[in-house]
N, C-alpha and C positions, 0 to 999 in steps of 0.2 A: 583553414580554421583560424579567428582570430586569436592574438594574443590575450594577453592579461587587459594591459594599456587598452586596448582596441575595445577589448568589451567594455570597461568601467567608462568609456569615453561614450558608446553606443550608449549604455544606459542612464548617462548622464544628457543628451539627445532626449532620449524619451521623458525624464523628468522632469526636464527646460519646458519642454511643450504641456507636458501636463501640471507641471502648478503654476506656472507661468513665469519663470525665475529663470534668471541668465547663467548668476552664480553658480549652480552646481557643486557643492562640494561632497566626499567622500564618506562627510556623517550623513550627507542625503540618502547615498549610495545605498550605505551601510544598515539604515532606517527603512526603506522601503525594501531590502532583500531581509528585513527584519535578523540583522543578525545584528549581536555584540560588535560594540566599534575595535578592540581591543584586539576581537577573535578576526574581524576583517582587514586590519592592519597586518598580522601574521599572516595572512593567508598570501596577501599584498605583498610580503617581502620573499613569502614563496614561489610566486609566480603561479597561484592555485586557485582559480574560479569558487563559486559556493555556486555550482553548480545544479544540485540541487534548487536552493534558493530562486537561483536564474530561471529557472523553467517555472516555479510556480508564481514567481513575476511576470512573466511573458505568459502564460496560462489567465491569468487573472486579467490580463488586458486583451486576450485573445490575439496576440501577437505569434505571428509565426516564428516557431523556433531556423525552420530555416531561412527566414529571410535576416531573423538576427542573427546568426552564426556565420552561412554562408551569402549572402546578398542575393538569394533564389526571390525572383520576383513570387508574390501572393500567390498572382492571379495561375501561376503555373505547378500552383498547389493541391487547387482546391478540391481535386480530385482525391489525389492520395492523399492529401493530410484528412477528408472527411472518413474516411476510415479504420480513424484510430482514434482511440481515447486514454487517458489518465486517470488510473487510477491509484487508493491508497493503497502505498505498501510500509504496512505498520512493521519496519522494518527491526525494531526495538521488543515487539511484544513476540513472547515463544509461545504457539501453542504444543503441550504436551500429547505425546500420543502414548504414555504411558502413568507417570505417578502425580501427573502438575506439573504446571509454570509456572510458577508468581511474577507478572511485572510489575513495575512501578511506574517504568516511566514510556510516554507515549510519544511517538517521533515520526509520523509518518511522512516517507520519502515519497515523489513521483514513479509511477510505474507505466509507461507509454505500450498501450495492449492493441490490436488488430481487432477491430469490433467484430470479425466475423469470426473468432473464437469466440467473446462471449456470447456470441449466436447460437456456436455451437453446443454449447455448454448449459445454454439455456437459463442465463442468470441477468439479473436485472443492473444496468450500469449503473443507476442513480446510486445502488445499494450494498455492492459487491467489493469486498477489500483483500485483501490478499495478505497472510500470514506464514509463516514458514515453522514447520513439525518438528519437534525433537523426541528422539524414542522409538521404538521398534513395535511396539503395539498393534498399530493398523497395518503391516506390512504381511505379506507382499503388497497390497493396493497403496499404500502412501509410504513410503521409503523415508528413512531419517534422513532430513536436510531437506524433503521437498516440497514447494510452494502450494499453498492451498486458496482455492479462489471460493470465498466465504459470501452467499448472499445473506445481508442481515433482513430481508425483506421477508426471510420463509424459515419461520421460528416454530410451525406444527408439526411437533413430534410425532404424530399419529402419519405424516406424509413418512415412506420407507428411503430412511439414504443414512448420511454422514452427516454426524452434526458438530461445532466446534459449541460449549458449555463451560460454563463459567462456577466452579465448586467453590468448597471450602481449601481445597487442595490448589485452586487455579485453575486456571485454562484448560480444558479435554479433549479431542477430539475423538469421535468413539460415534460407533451406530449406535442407533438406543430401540430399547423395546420397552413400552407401556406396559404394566402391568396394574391394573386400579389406581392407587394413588401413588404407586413406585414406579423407579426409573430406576432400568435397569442400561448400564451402560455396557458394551461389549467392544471386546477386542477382535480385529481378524486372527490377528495372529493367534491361533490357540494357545501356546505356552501362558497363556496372560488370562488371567480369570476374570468374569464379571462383575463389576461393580454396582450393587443395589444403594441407590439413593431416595428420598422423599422429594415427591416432584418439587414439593415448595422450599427446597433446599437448594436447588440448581437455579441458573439463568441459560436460558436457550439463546446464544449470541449469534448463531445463525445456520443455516445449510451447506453443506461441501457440495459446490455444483462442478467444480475442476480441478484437476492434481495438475501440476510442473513436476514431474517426478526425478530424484537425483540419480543419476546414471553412477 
């Protein structure tokens, strides 16, 4: 694995050839991994990648992560890296599985997934983001702390599953049942009572088509 130096050196390579500039310097650097120069100098004197950053720079140019890391040629990729995808993991937003989440702020990290899960799971990759439960609500089926893989592409309530919904309360994750023009939200867990809503009070943010369950 490279160091610090070795990477910002690689990436400074890749910006030389794409805007066409010899110079290179660290406000480049810092600019195109879209981070604060401030916050990259600190990180610089820790000896600590924005790693994140790095992969959706190398994502964005369709760059192999491992030829920039480890020097794996492409062509010796193309097998196993067509296999996998990146997705968002809106690592910052909580959904509740019991009283609400309020966020504010939106952060989504890289999430590197095995396309043949979401095969199995049967969710769409253009569309699918991954959020993580706080609460006891849904449980046993979705455990506090565990990852939930959310297609935003399958928002008809009348389909029967798990839905993540957007209240006055925040965030929800709850099966729902129609009733004329109420939405009724349900808990598995039964200690937890039903929540009757007015549909036009809710936003349907999407379908739970996968759990990462926390052990």
């Amino acid at each position: 694995m490279m160091n610090y130096n070795e990477i910002i050196k690689k990436l400074k390579d890749i910006l030389s050839q794409e805007l066409d500039k010899t110079n290179i310097q660290n406000t480049d650097v810092a600019a195109a991994l879209g981070v604060d120069y401030n916050n990259f100098r600190k990180q610089k004197a820790r000896n600590s990648p924005h790693y994140p950053e790095i992969m959706q720079f190398l994502a964005k140019r369709n760059i192999s992560i491992n030829w920039f890391f480890f020097n794996q040629l492409p062509e010796s990729l193309v097998e196993s890296t067509s296999n996998y995808i990146i997705l968002k993991y809106q690592k910052s937003i909580i959904t509740s599985a019991g009283g609400g989440a309020i966020n504010d702020a939106i952060d989504p990290s890289p999430l590197v997934i095995d396309k043949q899960l979401l095969d199995h799971i049967n969710s769409s990759y253009k569309y699918t983001e991954v959020l993580q439960v706080f609460g006891e609500s849904m449980e046993p089926d979705i455990k506090d702390g565990s990852l939930v893989f959310v297609d935003r592409g399958q928002v008809d309530v009348n389909k029967e599953g798990t839905y993540v919904v957007h209240t006055d309360d925040g965030l929800l994750i709850k099966e729902i049942e129609v009733k004329d023009d109420k939405i009724i939200l349900k808990s598995t867990n039964k200690s937890f009572i039903d929540i009757e809503v007015i549909a036009d009070d809710i936003e349907v943010v999407g379908r739970v088509c996968g759990v990462f369950l926390r052990i």
